[in-house]
C-alpha positions as CSV (number, residue, x, y, z in Angstrom):
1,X,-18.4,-12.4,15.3
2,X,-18.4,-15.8,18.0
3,X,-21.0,-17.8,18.3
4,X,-23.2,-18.2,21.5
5,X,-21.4,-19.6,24.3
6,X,-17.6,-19.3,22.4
7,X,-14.9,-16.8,23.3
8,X,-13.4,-14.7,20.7
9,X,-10.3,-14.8,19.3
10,X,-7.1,-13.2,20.7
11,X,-3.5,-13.1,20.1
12,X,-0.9,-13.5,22.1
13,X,-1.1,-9.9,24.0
14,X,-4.7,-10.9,24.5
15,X,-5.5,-8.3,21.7
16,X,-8.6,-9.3,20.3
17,X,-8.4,-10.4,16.7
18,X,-10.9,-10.0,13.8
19,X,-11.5,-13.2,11.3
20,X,-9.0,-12.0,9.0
21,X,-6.6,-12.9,12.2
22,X,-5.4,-9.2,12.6
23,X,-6.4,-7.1,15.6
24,X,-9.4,-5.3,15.7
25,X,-8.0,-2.4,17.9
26,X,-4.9,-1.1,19.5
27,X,-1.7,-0.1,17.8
28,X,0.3,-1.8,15.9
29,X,4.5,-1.4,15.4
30,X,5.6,-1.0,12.4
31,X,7.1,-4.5,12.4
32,X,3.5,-5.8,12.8
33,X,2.3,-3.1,10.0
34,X,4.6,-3.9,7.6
35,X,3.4,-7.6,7.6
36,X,0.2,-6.8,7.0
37,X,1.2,-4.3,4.2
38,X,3.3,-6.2,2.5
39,X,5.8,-3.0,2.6
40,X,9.2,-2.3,3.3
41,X,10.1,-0.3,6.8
42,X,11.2,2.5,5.0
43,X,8.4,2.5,2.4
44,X,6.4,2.8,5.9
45,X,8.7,5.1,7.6
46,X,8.3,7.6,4.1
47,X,4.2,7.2,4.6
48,X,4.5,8.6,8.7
49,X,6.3,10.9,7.4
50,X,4.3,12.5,4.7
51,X,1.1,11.8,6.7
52,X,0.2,9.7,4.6
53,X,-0.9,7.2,7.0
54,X,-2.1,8.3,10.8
55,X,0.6,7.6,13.8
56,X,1.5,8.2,17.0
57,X,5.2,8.7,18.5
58,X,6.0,7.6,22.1
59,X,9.6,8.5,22.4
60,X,11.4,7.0,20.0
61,X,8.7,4.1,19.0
62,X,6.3,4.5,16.1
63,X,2.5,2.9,16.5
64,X,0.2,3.2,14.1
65,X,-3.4,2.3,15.0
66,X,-4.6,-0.7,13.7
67,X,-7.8,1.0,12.2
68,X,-5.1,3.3,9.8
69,X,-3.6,-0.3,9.1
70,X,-7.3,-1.9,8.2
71,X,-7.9,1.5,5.7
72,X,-5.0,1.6,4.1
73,X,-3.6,-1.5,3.4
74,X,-6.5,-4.5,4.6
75,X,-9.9,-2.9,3.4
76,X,-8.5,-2.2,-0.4
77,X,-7.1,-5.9,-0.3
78,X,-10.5,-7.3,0.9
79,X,-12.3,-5.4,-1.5
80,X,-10.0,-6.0,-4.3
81,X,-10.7,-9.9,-3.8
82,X,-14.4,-9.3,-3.8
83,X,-14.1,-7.7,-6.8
84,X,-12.2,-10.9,-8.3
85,X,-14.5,-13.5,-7.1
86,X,-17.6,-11.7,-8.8
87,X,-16.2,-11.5,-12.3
C-alpha cells in the first residue's frame, strides 16, 4: 500500500513489488524462486516435478508464478514470524 500522492514500488523490470520487496505478480525463474525459498535448484526442480508447486514451461525455461512462490514458501514464513512475536 503507497501513500497518497507516492508511486509504488518496482524492481528493476518495472515489476511491481509488495513491502516484503518481492513482486506482487508475474513469474518468477527459478533463480529468483530459489532466493526467496531458501532452497536448492534441484530441491526446486524435484517440487515442478512432483507438482508440488504450480509452473509453467516455455521451451526449455521454467517460471513459476510468483503467487505459488508467496503460498509456498513467503506466507508460512510470514506467519511463522507472527506466531513468534505473539508468544
Amino acid at each position: 500500500m503507497t501513500r497518497k500522492g507516492s508511486r509504488p514500488t518496482r524492481d528493476d523490470s518495472g515489476r511491481l513489488l509488495a513491502p516484503d520487496g518481492y513482486p506482487v505478480g508475474g513469474m518468477a525463474t527459478v533463480r529468483e524462486a530459489k532466493a526467496a525459498s531458501g532452497l536448492s535448484d534441484s530441491k526446486l526442480y524435484a517440487m515442478i516435478e512432483a507438482d508440488e508447486i504450480e509452473s509453467r514451461r516455455y521451451g526449455r525455461s521454467v517460471r513459476i508464478p510468483w503467487t505459488a512462490v508467496r503460498a509456498a514458501f513467503l506466507e508460512p514464513r510470514t506467519k511463522q514470524l507472527e506466531f513468534e512475536f505473539r508468544d
